[in-house]
C-alpha positions as CSV (number, residue, x, y, z in Angstrom):
1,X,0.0,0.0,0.0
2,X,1.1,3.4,-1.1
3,X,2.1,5.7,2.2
4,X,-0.1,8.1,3.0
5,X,1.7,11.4,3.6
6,X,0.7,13.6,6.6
7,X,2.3,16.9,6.1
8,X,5.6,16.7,8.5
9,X,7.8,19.1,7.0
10,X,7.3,23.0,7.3
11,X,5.8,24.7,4.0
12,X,6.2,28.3,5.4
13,X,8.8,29.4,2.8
14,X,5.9,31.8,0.9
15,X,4.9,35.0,2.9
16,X,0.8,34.7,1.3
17,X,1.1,31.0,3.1
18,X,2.4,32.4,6.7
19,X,0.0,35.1,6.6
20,X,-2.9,33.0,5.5
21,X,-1.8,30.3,8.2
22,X,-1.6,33.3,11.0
23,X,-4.7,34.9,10.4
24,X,-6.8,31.7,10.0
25,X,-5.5,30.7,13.3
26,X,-5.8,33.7,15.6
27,X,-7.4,36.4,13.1
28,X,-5.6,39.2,11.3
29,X,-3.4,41.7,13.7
30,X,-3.3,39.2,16.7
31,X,-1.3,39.8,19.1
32,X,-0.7,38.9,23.0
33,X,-3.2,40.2,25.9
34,X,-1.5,42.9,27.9
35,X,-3.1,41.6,30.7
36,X,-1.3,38.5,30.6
37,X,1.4,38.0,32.8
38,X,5.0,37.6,30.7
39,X,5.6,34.2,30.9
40,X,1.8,33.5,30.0
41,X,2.2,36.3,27.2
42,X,5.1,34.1,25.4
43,X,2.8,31.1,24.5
44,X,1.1,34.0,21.6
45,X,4.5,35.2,20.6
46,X,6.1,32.2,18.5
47,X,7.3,32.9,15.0
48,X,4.1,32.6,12.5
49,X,5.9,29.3,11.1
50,X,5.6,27.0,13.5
51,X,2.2,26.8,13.8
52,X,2.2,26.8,9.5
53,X,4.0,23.7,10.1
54,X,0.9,21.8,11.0
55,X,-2.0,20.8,8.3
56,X,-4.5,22.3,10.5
57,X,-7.4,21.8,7.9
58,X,-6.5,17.8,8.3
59,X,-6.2,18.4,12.1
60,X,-9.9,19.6,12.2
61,X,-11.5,17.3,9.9
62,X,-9.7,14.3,11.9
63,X,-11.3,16.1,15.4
64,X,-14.8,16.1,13.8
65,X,-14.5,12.6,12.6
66,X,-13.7,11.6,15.9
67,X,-16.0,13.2,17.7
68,X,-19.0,12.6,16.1
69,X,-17.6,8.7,16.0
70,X,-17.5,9.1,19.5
71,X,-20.2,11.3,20.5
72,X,-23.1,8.9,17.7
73,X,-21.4,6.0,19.8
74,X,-22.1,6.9,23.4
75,X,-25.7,7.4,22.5
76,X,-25.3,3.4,21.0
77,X,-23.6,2.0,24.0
78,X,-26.0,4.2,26.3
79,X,-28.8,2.5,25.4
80,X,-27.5,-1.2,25.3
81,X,-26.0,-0.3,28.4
82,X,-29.6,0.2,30.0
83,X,-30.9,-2.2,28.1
84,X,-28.4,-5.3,29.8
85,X,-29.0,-2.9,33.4
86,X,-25.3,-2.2,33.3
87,X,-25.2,0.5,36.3
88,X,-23.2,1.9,38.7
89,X,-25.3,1.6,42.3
90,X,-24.4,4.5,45.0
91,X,-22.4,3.9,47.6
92,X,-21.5,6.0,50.5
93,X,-18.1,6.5,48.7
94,X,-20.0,7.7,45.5
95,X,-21.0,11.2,44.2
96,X,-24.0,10.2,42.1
97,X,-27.1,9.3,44.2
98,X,-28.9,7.8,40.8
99,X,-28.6,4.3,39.8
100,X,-26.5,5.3,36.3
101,X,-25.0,3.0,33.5
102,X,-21.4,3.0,33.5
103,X,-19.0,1.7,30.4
104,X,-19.5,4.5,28.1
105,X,-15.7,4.6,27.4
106,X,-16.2,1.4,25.4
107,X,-17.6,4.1,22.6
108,X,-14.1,6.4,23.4
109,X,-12.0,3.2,23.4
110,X,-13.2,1.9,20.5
111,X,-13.2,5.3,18.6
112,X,-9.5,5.9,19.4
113,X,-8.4,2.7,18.4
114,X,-10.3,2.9,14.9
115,X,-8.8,6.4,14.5
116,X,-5.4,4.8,15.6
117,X,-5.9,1.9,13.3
118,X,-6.9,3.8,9.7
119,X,-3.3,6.2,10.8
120,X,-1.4,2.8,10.8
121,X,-2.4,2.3,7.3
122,X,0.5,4.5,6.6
123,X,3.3,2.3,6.5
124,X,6.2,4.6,8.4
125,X,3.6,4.7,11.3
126,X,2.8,1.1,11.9
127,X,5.5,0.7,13.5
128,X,5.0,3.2,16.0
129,X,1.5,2.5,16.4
130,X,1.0,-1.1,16.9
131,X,2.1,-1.4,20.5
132,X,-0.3,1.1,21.2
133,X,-3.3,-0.1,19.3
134,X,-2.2,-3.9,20.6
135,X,-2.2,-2.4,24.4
136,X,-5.1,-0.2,24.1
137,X,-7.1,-3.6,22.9
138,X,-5.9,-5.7,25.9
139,X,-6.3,-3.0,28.3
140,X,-10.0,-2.5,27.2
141,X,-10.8,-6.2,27.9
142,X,-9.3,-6.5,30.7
143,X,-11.0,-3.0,32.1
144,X,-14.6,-4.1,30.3
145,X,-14.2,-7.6,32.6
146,X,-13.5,-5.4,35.7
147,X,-16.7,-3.1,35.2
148,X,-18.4,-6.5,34.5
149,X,-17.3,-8.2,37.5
150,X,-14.3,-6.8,39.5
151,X,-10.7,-8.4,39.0
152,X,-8.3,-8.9,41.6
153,X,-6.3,-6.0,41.7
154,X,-3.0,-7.5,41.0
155,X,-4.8,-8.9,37.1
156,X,-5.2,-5.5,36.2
157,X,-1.6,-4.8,37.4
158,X,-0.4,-7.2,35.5
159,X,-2.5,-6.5,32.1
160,X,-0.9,-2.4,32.6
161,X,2.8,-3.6,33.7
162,X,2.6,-5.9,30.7
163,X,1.4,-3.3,28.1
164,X,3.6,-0.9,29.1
165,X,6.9,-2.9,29.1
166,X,5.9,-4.2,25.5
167,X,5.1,-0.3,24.7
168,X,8.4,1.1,26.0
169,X,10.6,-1.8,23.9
170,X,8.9,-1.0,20.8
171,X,8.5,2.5,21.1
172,X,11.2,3.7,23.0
173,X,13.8,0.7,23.1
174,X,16.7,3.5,21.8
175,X,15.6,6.6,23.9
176,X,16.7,7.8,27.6
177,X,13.7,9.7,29.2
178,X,16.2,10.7,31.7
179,X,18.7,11.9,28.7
180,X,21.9,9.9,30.3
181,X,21.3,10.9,34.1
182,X,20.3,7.5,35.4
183,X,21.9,4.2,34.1
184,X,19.4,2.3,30.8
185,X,18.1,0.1,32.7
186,X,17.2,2.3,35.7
187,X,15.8,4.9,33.4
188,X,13.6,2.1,31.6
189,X,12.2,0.9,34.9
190,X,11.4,4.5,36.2
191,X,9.9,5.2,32.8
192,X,7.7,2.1,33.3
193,X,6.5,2.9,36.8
194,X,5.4,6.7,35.9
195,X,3.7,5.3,33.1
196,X,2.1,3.1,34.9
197,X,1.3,5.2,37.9
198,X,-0.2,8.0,35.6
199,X,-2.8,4.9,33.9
200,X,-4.2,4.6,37.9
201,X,-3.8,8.2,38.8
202,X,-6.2,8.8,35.5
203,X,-8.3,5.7,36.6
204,X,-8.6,7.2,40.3
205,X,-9.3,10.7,39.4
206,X,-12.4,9.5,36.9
207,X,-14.7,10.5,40.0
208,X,-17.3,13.0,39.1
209,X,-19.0,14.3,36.3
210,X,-17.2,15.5,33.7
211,X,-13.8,15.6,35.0
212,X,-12.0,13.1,32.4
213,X,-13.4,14.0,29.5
214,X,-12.3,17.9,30.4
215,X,-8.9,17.0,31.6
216,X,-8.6,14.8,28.4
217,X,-9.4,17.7,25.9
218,X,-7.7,20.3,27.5
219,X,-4.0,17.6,27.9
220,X,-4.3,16.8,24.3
221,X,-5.2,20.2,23.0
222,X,-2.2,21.1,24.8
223,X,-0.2,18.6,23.2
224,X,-1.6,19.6,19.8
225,X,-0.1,23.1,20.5
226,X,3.2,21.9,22.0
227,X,3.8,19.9,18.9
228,X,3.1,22.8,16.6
229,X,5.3,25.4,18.9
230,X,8.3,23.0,19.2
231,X,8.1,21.8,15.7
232,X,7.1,18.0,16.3
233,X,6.1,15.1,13.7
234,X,2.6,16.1,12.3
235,X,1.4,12.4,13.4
236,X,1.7,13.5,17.2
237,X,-1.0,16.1,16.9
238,X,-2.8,14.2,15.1
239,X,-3.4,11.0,17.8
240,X,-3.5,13.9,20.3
241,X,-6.7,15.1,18.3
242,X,-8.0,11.4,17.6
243,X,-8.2,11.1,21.5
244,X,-9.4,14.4,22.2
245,X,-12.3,15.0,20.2
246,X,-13.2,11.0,21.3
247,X,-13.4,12.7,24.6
248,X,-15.6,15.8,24.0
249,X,-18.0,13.6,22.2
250,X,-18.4,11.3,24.9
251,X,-18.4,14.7,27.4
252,X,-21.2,15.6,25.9
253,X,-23.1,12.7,27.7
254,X,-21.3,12.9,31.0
255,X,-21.6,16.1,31.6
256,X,-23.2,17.3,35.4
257,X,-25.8,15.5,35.6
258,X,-24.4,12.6,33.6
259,X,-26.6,10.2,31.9
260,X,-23.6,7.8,31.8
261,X,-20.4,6.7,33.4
262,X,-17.5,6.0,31.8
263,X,-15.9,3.0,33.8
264,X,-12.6,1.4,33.8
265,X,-12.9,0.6,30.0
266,X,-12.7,4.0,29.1
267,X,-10.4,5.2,32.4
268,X,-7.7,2.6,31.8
269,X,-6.8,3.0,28.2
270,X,-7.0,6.9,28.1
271,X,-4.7,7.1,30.6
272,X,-2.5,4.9,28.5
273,X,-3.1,6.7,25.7
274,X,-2.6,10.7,27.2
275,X,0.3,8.9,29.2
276,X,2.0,7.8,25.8
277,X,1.8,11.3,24.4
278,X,3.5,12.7,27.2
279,X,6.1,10.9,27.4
280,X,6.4,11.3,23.6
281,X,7.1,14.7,24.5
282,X,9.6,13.9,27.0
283,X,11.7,11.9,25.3
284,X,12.3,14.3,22.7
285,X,13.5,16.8,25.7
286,X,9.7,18.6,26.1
287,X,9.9,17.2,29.5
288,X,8.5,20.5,31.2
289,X,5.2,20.7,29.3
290,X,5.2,16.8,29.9
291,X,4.8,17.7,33.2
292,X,3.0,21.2,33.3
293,X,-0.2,20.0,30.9
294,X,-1.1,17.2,33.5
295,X,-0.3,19.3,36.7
296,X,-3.4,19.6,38.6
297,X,-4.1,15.5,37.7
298,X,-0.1,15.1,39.5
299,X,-0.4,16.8,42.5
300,X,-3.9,16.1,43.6
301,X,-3.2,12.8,43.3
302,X,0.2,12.8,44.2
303,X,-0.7,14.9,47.3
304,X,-3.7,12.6,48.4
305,X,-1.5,9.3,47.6
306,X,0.7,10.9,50.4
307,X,-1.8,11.1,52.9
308,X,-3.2,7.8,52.7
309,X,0.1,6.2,52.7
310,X,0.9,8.1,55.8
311,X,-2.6,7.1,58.0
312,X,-1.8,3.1,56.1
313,X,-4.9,3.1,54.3
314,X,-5.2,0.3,51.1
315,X,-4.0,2.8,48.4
316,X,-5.4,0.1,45.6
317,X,-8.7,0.4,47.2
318,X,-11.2,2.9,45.7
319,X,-12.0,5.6,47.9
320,X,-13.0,9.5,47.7
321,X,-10.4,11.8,49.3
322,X,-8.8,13.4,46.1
323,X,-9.7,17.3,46.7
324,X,-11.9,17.8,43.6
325,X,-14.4,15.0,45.0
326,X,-14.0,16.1,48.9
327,X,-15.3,20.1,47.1
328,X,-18.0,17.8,45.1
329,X,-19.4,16.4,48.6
330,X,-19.2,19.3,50.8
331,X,-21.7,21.2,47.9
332,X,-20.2,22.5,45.5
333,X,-22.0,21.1,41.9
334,X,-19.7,19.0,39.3
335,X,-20.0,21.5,36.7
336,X,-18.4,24.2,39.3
337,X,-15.6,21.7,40.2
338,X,-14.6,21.2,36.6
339,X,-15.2,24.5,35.3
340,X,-12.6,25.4,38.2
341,X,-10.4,22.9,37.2
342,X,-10.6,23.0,33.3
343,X,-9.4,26.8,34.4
344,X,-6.8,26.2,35.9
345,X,-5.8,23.7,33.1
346,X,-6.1,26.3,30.8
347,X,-3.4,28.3,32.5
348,X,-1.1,25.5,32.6
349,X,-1.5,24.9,28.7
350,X,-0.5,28.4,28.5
351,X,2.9,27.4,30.2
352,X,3.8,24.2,29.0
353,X,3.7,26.7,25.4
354,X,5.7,28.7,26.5
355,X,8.0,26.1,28.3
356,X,8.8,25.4,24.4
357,X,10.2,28.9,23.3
358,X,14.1,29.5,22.2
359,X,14.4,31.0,25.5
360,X,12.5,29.6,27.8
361,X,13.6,29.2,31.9
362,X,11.9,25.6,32.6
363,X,12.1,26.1,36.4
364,X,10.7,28.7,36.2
365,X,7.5,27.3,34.1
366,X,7.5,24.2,36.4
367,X,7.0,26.8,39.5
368,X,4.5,28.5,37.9
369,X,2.7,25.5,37.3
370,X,3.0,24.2,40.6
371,X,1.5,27.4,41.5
372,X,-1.2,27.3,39.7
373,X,-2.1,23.4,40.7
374,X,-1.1,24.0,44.6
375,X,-3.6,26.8,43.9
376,X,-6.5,25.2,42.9
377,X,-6.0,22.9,45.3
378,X,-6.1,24.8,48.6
379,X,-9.2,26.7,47.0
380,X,-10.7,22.8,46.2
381,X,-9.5,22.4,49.9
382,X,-10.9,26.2,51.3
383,X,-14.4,24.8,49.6
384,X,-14.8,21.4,51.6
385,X,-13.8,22.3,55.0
386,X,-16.9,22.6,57.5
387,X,-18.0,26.4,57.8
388,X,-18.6,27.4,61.2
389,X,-21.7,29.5,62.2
């Protein structure tokens, strides 16, 4: 079969082609808001060719594919789902009070691994792409069969420690993430836990309305942006969009007050799936934005993993002490929570741009970022403690 190409080299040489690209991207005479703080105000100041770089008409036809994939398949699974009486019951660690169907991310799964599949018809990405699409596969089983009828923890363990070694051998086998500072075989193994630490974290932190199919768009919109700033292969932005419209399609049906849930099937293999484009960026040295997009997702969990280590509580156990859910039960609505959070997101897509520029000062992004997260987080934490009369 003939290679598809995908528009990876830059075709910004004629000054009609930057201008068109510019002004059909931000509008003619953009520039940065005042208002904006300077390091926010570099993520609107790159040079007009590398965002002419991407095939941005490809990128948006590929996003609406996707989503309305997604979005026509949701509806599909919805009503199978409450058809078989597929439902999530309430439990006094839940934050629904409805009996509601959950396994709506077999509609985002299965879209994202089409969209994956019909890129790997391109013969220089098969390669790349068929650890994913063969991970992505097992992991949905496996994560369908929990939903179904829970696994023993230490199955599913063993289905996301197996996908991700085979992922890293074949996709990274010649790369450091660590660029040289730790041994190969240290830096493999520390690659392996994070990624397999952010696949939970993304599991754990699916816990109200909303909240993943936000934090989904606005990481891989981010990515999207990163790749075109920093000059990137085309194909990266393009997974990044295949996975984030999937997601807006599906938020459409969980948003506040959802209508369905998107269990473990969806859960597990996204967070493969945003996990593998981040550390696509990290490898080829973008580790701050690697870090900066998924802040908020690092640090609540992070922070709350912490705690319950320290008290010895069951960290494998479900439970619902991350910040965003402790705001959810003390009153605060799901759409306020995410709103808040999607914010806050915003600001660190902003950074992790501007993490990519000639002369950026990475530290200083990373503070920033942690800033912005630690932020949210004491107001998340402001919101659920007890008000006294």
């Amino acid at each position: 079969m003939r290679s598809i190409q995908l528009s990876y080299g830059c075709v910004c040489e004629d000054k009609k082609r930057r201008e068109y690209n510019r002004s059909f991207l931000f509008g003619k005479n953009f520039s940065a808001p005042a208002f904006l703080p300077t390091p926010f105000r570099f993520a609107f100041n790159f040079p007009v060719c590398y965002f002419c770089c991407m095939n941005w008409h490809l990128l948006y036809i590929v996003g609406i594919i996707s989503f309305a994939a997604s979005y026509m398949g949701t509806g599909a699974v919805l009503h199978a789902l409450r058809e078989l009486q597929i439902m999530d019951l309430p439990n006094p660690r839940s934050n629904h009070l409805l009996p509601t169907p959950r396994g709506g991310g077999i509609a985002v799964t299965s879209t994202v691994l089409i969209g994956l599949m019909i890129a790997a018809l391109d013969s220089a990405l098969m390669p790349a792409l068929f650890p994913v699409i063969v991970s992505l596969v097992l992991l949905g089983l496996v994560s369908w069969r929990d939903d179904l009828r829970p696994l023993s923890g230490k199955w599913r363990l063993l289905a996301q420690i197996a996908c991700v070694t085979f992922s890293l051998r074949l996709l990274f086998h010649d790369q450091l993430l660590f660029h040289g500072i730790l041994p190969p075989l240290a830096d493999k193994f520390l690659a392996g836990l994070l990624w397999v630490w952010f696949i939970n974290l993304y599991n754990f932190m699916d816990g109200i309305d909303g909240i993943t199919g936000s934090q989904t768009l606005v990481v891989c919109t981010g990515i999207i942006v990163v790749a075109a700033g920093a000059s990137l292969p085309f194909p990266t932005a393009i997974y990044a969009a295949i996975i984030g419209a999937a997601a807006i399609g599906f938020l459409c049906w969980n948003w506040h007050p959802a209508r369905l849930f998107l269990g473990d099937v969806g859960s597990i293999p996204l967070g493969y799936a945003v996990g593998w484009l981040l550390l696509s960026l990290a490898y080829r040295g973008y580790w701050p934005a690697a870090l900066i997009l998924p802040a908020y997702y690092l640090a609540d969990s992070g922070i709350t993993l912490a705690r319950r280590i320290r008290r010895r509580e069951r960290i494998w156990e479900a439970h619902s002490q991350h910040f965003y859910q402790r705001a959810a039960r003390a009153g605060k609505s799901h759409s306020q929570v995410v709103l808040s959070i999607t914010l806050a997101n915003i600001l660190l897509l902003l950074l992790a741009l501007a993490s990519t520029t000639p002369h950026a000062h990475p530290m200083m992004h990373l503070a920033l970022a942690a800033a912005v997260a630690g932020g949210l987080i004491l107001i998340l934490h402001m919101q659920a403690a007890p008000r006294k009369d």
